[in-house]
VMD Tcl script that builds the backbone (N, CA, C; Angstrom):
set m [mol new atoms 504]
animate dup $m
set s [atomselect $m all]
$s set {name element resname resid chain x y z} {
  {N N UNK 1 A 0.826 -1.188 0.000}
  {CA C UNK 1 A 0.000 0.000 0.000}
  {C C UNK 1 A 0.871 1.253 0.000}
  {N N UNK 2 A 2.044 0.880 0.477}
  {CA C UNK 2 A 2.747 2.537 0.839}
  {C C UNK 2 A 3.462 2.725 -0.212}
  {N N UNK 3 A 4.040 1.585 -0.939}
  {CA C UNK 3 A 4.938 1.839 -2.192}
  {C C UNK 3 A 4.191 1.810 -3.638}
  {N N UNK 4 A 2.499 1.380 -3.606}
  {CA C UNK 4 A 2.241 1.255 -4.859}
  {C C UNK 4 A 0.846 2.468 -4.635}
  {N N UNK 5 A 0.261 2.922 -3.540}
  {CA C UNK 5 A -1.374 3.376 -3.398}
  {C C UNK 5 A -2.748 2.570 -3.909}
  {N N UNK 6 A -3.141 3.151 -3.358}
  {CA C UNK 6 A -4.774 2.043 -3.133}
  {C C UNK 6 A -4.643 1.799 -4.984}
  {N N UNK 7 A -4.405 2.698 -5.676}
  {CA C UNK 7 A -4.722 2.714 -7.213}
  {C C UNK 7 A -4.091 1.462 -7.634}
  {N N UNK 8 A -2.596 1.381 -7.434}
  {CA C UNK 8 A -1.369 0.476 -7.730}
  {C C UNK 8 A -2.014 -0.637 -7.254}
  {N N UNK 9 A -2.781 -1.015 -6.057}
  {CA C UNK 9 A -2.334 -2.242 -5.239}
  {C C UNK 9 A -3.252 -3.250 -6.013}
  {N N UNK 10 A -3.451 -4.308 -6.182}
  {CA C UNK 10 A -3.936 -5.635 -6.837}
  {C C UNK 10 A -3.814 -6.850 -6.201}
  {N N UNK 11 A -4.830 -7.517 -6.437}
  {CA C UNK 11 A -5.346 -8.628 -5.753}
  {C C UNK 11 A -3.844 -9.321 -6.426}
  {N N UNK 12 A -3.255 -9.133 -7.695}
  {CA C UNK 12 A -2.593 -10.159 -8.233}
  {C C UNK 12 A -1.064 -9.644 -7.844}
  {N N UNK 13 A -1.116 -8.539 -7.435}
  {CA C UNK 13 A 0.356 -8.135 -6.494}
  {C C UNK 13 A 0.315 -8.399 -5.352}
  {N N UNK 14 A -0.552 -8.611 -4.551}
  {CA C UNK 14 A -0.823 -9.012 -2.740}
  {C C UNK 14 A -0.499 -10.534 -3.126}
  {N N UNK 15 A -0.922 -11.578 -3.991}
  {CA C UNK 15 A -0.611 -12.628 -4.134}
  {C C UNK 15 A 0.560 -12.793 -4.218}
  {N N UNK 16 A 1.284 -12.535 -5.445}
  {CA C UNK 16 A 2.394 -12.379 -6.086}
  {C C UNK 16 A 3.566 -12.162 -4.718}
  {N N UNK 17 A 3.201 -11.556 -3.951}
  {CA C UNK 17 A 3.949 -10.698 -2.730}
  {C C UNK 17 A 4.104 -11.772 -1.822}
  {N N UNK 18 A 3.022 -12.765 -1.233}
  {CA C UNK 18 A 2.740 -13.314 -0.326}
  {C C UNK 18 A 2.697 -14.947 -1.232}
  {N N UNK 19 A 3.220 -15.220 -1.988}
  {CA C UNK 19 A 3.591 -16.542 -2.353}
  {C C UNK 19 A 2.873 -16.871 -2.874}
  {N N UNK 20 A 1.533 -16.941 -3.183}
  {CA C UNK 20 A 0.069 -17.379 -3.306}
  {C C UNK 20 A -0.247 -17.693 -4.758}
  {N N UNK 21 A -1.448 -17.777 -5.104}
  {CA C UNK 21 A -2.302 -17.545 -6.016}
  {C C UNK 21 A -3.363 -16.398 -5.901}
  {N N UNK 22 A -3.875 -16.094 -6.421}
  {CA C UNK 22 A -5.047 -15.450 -6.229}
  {C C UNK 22 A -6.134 -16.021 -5.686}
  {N N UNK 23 A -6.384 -16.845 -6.282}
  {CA C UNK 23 A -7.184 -17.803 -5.409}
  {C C UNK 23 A -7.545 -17.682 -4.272}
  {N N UNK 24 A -6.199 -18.039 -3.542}
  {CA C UNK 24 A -6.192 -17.944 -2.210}
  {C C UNK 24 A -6.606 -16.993 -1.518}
  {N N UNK 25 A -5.996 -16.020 -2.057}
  {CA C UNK 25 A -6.765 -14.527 -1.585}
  {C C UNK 25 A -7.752 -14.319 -1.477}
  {N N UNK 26 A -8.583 -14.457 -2.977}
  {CA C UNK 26 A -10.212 -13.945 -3.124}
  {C C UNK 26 A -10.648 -15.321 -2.090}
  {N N UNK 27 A -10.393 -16.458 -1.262}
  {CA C UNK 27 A -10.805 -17.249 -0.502}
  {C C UNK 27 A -11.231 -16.489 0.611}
  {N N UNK 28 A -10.433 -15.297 1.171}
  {CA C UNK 28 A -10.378 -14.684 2.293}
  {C C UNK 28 A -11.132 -13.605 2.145}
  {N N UNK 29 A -10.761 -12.816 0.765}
  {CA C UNK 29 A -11.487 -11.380 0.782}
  {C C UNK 29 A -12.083 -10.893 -0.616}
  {N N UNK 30 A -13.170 -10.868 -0.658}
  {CA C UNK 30 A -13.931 -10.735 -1.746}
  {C C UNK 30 A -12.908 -9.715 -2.775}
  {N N UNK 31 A -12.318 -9.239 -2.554}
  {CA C UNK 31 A -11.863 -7.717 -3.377}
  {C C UNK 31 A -10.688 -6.851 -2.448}
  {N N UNK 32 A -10.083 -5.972 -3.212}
  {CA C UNK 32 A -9.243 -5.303 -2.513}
  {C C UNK 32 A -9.659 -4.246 -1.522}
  {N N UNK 33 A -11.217 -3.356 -1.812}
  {CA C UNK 33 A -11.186 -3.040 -1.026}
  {C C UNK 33 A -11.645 -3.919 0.830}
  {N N UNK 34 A -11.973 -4.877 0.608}
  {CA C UNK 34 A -11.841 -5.552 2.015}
  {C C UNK 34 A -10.486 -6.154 2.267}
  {N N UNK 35 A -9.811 -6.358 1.474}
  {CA C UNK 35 A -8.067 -6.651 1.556}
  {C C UNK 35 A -7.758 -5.476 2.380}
  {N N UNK 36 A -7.978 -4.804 1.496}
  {CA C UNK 36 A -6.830 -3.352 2.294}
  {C C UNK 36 A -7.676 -2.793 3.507}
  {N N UNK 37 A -8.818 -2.964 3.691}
  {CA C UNK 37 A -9.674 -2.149 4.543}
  {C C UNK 37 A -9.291 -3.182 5.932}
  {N N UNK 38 A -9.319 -4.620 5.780}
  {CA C UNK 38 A -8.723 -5.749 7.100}
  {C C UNK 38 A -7.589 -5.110 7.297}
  {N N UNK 39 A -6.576 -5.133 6.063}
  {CA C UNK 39 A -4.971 -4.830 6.280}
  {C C UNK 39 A -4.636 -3.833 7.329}
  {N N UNK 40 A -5.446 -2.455 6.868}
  {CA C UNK 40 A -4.900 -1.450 7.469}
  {C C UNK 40 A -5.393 -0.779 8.410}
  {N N UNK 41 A -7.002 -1.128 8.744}
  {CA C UNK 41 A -7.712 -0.513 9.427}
  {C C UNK 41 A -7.961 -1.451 10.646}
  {N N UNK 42 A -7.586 -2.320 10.940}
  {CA C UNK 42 A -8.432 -3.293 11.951}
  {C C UNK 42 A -7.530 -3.664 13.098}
  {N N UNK 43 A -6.094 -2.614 12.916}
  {CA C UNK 43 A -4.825 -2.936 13.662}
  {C C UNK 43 A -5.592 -2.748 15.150}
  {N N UNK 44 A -6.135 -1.591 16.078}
  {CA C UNK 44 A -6.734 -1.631 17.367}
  {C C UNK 44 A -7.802 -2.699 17.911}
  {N N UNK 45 A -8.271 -3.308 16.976}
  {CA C UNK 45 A -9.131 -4.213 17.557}
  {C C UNK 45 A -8.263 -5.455 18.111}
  {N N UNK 46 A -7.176 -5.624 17.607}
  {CA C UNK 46 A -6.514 -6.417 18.333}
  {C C UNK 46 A -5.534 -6.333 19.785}
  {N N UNK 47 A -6.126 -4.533 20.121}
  {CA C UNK 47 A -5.495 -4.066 21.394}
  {C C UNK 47 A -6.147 -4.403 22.498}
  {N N UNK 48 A -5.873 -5.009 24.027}
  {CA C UNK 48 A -6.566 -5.290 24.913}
  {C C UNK 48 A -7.649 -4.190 25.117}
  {N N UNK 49 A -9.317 -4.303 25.433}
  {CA C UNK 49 A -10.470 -3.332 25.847}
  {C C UNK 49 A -9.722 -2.385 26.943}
  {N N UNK 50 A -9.408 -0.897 26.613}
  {CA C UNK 50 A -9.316 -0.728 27.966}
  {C C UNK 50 A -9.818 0.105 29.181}
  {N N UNK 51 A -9.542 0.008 29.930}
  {CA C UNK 51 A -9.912 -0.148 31.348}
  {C C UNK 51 A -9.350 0.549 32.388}
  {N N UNK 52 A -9.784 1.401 32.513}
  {CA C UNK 52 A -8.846 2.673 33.127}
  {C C UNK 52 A -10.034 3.152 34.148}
  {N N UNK 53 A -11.405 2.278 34.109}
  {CA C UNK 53 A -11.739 3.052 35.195}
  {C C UNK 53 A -12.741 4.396 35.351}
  {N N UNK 54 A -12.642 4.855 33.859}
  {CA C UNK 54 A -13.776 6.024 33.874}
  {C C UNK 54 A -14.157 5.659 31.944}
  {N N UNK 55 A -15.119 6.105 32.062}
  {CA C UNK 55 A -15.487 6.194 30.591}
  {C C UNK 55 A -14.741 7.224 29.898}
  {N N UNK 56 A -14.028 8.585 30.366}
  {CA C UNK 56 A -13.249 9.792 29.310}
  {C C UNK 56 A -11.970 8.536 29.726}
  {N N UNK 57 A -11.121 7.954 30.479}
  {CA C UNK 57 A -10.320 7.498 30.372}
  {C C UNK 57 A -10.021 6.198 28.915}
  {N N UNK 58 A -11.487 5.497 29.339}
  {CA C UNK 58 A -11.427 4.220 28.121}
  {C C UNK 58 A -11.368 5.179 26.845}
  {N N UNK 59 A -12.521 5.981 27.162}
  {CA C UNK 59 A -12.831 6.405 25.168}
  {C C UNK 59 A -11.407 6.973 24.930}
  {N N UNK 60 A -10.794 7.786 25.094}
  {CA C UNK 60 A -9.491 8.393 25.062}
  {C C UNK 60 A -8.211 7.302 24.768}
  {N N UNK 61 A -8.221 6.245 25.096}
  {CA C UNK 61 A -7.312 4.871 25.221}
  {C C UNK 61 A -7.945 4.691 23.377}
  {N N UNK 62 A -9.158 4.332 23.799}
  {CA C UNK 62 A -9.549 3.769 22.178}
  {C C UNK 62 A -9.371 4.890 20.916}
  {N N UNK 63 A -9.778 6.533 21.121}
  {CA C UNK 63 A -9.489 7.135 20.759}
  {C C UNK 63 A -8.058 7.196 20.223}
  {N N UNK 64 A -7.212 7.065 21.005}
  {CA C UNK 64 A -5.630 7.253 20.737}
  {C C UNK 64 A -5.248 5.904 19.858}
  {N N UNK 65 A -5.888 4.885 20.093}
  {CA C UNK 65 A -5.328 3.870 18.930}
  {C C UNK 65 A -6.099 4.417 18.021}
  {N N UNK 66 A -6.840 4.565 17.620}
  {CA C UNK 66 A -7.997 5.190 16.260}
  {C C UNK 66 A -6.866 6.181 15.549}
  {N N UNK 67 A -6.151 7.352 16.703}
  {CA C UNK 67 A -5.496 8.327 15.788}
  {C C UNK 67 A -3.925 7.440 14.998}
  {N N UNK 68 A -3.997 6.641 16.098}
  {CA C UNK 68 A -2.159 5.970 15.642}
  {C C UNK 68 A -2.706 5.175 14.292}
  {N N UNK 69 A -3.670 4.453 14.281}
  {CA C UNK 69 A -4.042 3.431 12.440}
  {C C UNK 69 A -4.150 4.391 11.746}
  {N N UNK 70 A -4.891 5.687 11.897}
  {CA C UNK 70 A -5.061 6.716 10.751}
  {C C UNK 70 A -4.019 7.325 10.634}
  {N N UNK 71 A -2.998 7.537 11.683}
  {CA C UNK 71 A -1.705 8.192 10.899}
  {C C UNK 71 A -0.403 7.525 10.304}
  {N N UNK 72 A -0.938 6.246 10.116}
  {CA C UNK 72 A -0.195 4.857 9.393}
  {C C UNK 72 A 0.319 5.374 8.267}
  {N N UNK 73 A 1.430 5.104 7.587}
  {CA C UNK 73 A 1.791 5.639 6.233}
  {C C UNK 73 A 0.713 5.025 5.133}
  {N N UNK 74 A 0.259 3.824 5.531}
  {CA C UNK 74 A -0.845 2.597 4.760}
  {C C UNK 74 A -2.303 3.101 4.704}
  {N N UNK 75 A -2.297 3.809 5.515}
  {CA C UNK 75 A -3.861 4.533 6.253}
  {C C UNK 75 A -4.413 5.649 5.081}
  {N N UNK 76 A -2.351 6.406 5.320}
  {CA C UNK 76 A -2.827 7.763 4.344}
  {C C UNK 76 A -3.055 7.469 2.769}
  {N N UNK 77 A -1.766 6.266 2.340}
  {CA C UNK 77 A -2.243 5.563 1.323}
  {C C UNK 77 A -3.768 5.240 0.757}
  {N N UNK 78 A -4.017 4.186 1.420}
  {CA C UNK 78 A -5.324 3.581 1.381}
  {C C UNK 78 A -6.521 4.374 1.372}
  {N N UNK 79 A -6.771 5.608 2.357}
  {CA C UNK 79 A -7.771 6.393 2.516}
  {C C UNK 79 A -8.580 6.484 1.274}
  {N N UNK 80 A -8.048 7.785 0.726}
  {CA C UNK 80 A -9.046 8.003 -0.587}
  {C C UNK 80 A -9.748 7.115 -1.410}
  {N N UNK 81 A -8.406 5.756 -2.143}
  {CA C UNK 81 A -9.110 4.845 -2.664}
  {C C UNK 81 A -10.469 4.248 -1.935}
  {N N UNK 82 A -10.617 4.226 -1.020}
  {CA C UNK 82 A -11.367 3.587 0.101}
  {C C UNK 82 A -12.777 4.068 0.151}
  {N N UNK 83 A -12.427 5.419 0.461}
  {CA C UNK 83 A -13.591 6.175 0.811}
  {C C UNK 83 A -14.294 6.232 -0.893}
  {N N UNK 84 A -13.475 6.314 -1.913}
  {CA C UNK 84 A -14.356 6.250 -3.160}
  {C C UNK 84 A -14.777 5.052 -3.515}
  {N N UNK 85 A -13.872 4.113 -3.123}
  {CA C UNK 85 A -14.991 2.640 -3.104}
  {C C UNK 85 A -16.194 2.551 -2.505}
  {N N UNK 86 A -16.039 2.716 -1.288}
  {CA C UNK 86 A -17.283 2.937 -0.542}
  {C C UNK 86 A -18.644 3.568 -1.044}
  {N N UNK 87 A -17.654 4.506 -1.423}
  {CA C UNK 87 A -19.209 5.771 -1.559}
  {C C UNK 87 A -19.761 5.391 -3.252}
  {N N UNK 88 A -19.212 5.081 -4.235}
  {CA C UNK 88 A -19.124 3.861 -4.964}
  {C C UNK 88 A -20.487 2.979 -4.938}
  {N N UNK 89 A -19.897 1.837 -3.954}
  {CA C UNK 89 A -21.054 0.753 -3.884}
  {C C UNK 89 A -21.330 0.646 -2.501}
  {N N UNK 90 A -22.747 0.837 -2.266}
  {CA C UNK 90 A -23.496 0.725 -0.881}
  {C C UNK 90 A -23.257 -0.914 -0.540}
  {N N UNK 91 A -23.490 -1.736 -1.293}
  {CA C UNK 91 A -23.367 -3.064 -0.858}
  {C C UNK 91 A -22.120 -3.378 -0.144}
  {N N UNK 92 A -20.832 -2.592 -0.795}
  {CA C UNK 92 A -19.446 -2.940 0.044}
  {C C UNK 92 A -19.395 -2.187 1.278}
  {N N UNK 93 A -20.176 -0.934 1.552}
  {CA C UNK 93 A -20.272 -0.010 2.249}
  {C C UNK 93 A -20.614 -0.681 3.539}
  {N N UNK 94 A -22.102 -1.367 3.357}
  {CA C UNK 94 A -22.614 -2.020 4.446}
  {C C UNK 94 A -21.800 -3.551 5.027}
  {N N UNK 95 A -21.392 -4.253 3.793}
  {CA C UNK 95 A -20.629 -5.041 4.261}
  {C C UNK 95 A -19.244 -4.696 4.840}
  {N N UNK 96 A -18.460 -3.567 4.845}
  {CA C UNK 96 A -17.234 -2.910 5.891}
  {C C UNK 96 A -18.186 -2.867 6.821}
  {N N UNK 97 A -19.438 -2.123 7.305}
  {CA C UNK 97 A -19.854 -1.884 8.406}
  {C C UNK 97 A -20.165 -3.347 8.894}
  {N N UNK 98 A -21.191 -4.134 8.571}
  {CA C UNK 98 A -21.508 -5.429 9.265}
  {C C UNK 98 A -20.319 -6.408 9.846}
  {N N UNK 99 A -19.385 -6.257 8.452}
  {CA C UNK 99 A -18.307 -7.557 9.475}
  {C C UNK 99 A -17.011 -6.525 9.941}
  {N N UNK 100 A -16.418 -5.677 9.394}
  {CA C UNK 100 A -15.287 -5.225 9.299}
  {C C UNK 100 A -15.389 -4.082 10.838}
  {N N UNK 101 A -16.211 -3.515 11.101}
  {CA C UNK 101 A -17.007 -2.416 12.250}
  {C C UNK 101 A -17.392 -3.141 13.558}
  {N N UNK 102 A -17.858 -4.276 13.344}
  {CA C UNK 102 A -18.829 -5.043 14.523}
  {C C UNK 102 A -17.218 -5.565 15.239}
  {N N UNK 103 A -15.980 -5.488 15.427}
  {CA C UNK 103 A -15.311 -5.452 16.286}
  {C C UNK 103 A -15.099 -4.485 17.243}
  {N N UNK 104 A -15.154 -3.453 16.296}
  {CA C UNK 104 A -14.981 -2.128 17.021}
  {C C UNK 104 A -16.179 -1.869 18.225}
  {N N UNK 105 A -16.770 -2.213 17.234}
  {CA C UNK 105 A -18.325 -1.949 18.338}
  {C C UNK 105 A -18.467 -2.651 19.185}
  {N N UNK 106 A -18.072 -4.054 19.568}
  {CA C UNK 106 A -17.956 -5.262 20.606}
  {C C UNK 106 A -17.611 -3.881 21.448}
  {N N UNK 107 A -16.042 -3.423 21.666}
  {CA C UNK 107 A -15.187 -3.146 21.950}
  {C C UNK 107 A -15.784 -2.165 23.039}
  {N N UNK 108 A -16.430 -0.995 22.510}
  {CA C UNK 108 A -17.057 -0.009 22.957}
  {C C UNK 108 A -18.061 -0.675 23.618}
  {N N UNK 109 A -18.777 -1.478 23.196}
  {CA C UNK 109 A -20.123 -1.602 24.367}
  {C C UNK 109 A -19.739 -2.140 25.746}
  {N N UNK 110 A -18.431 -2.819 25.378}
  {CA C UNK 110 A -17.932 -3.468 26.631}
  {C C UNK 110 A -17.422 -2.072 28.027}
  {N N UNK 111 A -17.038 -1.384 26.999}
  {CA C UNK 111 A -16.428 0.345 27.684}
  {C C UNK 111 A -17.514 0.865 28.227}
  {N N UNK 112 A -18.787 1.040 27.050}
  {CA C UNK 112 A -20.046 1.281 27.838}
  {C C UNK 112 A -20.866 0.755 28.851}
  {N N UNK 113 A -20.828 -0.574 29.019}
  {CA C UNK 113 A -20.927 -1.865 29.870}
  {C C UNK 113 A -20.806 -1.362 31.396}
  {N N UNK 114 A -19.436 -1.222 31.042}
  {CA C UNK 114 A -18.543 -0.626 32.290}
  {C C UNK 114 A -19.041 0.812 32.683}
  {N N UNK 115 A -19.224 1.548 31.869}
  {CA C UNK 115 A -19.316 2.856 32.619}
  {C C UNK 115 A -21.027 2.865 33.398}
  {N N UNK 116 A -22.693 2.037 32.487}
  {CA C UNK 116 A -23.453 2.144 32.959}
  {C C UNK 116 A -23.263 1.313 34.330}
  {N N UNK 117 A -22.496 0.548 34.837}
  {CA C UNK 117 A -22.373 -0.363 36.144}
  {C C UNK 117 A -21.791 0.852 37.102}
  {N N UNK 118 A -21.105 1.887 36.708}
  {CA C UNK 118 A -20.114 2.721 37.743}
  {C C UNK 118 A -21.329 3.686 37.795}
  {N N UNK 119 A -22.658 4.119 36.522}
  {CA C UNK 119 A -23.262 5.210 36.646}
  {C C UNK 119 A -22.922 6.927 36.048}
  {N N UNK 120 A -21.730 6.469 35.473}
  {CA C UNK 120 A -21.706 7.622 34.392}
  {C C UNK 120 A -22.690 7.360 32.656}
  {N N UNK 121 A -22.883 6.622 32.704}
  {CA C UNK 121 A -24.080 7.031 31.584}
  {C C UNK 121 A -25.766 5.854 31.826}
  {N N UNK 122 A -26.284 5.846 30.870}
  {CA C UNK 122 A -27.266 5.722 30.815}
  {C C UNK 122 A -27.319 4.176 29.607}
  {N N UNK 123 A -28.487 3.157 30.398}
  {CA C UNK 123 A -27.734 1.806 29.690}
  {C C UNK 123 A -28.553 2.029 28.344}
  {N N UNK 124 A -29.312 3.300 27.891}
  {CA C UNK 124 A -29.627 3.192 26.681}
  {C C UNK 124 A -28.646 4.113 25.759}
  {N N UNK 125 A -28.046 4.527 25.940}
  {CA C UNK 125 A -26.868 5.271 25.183}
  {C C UNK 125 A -26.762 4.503 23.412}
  {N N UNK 126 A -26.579 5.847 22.710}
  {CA C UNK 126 A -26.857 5.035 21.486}
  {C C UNK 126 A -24.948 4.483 21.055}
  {N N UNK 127 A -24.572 2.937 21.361}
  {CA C UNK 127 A -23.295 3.021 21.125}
  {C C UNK 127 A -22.714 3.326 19.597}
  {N N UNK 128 A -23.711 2.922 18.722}
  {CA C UNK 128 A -23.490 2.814 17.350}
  {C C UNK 128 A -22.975 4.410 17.089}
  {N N UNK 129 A -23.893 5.455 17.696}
  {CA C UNK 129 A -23.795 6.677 17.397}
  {C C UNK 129 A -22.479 7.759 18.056}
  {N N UNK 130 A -21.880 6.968 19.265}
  {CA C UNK 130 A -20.572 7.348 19.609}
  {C C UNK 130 A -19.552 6.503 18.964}
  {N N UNK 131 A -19.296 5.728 18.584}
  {CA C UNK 131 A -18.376 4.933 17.786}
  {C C UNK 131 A -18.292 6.083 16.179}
  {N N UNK 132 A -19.617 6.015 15.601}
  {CA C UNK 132 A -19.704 7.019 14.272}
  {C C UNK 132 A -18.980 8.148 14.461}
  {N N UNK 133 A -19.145 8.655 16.105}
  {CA C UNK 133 A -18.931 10.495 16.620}
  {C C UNK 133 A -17.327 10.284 16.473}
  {N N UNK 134 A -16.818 8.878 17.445}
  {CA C UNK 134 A -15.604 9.327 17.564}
  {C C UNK 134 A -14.681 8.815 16.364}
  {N N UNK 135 A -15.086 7.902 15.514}
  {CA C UNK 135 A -14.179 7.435 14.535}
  {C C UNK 135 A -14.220 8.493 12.923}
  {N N UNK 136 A -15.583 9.112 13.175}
  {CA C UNK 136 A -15.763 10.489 12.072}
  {C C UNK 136 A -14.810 11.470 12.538}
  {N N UNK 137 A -14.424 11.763 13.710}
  {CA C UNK 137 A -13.723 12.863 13.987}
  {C C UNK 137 A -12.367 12.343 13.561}
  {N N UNK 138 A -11.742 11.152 14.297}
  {CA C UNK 138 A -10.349 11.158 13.710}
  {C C UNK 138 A -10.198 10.721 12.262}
  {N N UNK 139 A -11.182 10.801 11.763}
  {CA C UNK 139 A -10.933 10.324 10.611}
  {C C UNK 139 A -11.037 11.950 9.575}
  {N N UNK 140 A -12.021 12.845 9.608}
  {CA C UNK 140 A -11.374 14.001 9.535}
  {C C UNK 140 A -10.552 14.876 9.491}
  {N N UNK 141 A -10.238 15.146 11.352}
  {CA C UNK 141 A -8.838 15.393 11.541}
  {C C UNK 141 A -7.565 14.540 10.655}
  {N N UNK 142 A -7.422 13.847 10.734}
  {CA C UNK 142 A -5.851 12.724 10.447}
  {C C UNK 142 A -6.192 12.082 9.068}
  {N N UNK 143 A -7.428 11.904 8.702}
  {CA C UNK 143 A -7.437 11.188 7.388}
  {C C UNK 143 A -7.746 11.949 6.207}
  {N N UNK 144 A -8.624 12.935 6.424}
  {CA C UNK 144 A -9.060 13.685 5.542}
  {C C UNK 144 A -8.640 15.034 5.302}
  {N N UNK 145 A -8.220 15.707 6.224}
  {CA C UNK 145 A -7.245 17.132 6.324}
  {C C UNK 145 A -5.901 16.775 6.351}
  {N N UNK 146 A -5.547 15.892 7.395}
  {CA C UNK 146 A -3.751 15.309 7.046}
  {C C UNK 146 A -3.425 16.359 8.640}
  {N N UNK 147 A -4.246 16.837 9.158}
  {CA C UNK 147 A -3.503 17.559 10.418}
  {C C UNK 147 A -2.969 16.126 11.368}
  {N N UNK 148 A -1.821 16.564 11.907}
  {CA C UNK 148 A -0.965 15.908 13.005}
  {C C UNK 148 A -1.203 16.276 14.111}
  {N N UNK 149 A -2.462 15.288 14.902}
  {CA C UNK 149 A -3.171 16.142 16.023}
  {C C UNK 149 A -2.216 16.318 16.891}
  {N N UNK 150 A -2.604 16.899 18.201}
  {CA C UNK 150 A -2.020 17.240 18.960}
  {C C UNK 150 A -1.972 15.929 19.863}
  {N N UNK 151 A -1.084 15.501 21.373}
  {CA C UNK 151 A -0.888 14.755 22.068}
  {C C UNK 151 A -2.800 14.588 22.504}
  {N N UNK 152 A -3.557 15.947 22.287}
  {CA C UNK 152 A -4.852 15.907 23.688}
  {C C UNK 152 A -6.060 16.301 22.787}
  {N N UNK 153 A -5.572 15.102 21.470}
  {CA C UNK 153 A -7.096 14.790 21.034}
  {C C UNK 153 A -7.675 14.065 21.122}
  {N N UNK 154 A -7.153 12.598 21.390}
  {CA C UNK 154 A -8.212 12.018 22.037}
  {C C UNK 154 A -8.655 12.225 23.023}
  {N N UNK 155 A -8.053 12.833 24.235}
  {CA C UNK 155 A -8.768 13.241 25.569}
  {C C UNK 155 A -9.359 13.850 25.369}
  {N N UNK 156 A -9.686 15.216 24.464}
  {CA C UNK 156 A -10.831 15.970 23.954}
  {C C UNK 156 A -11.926 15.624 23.572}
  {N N UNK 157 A -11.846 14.809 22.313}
  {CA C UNK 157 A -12.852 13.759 22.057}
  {C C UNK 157 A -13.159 13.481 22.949}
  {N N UNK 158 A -12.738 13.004 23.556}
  {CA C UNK 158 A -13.269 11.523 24.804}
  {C C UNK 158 A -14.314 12.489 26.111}
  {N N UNK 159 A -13.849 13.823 26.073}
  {CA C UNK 159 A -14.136 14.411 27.289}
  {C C UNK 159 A -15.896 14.893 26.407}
  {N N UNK 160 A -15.765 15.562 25.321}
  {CA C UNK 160 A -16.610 15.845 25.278}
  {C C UNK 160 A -18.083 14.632 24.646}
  {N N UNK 161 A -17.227 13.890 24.424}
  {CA C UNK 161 A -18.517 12.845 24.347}
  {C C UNK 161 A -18.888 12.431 25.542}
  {N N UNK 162 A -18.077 12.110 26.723}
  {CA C UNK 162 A -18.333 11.328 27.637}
  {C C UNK 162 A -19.457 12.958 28.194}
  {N N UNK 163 A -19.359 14.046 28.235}
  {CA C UNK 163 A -20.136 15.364 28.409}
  {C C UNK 163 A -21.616 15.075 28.334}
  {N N UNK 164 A -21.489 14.616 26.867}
  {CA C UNK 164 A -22.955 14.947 25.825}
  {C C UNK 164 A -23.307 13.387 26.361}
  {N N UNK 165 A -22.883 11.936 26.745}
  {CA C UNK 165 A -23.997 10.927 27.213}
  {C C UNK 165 A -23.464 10.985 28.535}
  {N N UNK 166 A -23.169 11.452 29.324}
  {CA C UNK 166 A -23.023 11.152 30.904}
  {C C UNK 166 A -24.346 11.569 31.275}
  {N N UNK 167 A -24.808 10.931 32.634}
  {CA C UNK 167 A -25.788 11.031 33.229}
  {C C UNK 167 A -25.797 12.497 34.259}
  {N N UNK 168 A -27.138 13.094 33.862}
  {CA C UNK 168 A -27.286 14.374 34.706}
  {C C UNK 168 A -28.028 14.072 35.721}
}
mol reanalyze $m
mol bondsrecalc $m
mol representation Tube
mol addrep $m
């Protein structure tokens, strides 16, 4: 992705690269954009949930891996092609969201889990709609403008969402 861009990259160069056939590949991933969208985007879901104890603490933890995949050299690569695939075909659109998203979202409800048991929010909180809030923002900031946030954006993020669903 970093030496060829989303344009360059091919199901028959990811093979070619990785010993394979093609075959093998399209076994795993319908197309490149779910190739590259697993490849490059799905690096935090494999980070332990975490657990710090307050909900601005977790979202801010998850936040900060969100900004480190988007400021991937592969990330900045990949982006555009991505987002014009997407916007492209609704069918691939929904299928990134159904299988490729529903980790992320495990992830968070478990964060939310935690915070309605301590009493900072409310157990109907829409999670789908803070996951959208906070992964639209860094994806803005860092993917779509190219700014190099600062050390205290995810704590920002994190503070003001945890603001807008904390319990009054």
């Amino acid at each position: 992705m970093t030496e060829s861009g989303y344009a360059g990259t091919s199901i028959g160069a990811v093979a070619g690269r990785a010993g394979v056939g093609k075959d093998t590949v399209y076994r795993r991933w319908s197309g490149k954009p779910e190739l590259v969208f697993e490849a490059v985007f799905t690096t935090t879901e494999r980070a332990p949930v975490p657990d710090t104890g307050t909900l601005a603490g977790d979202l801010a933890a998850l936040v900060r891996g969100l900004v480190e995949e988007f400021r991937a050299p592969a990330a900045a690569a990949a982006l555009p092609g991505l987002l014009a695939d997407f916007a492209a075909d609704p069918v691939l659109s929904g299928r990134i969201r159904g299988d490729f998203l529903a980790p992320a979202k495990e992830r968070l409800l478990i964060v939310f889990e935690r915070a309605v048991l301590r009493g900072e929010t409310a157990p109907d909180t829409p999670v789908d709609l803070v996951l959208d809030t906070l992964a639209g923002a860094v994806l803005f900031h860092v993917g779509l403008i190219g700014e190099q946030p600062d050390g205290q954006l995810a704590e920002k993020l994190a503070a003001i969402v945890t603001k807008g669903v904390g319990t009054r």
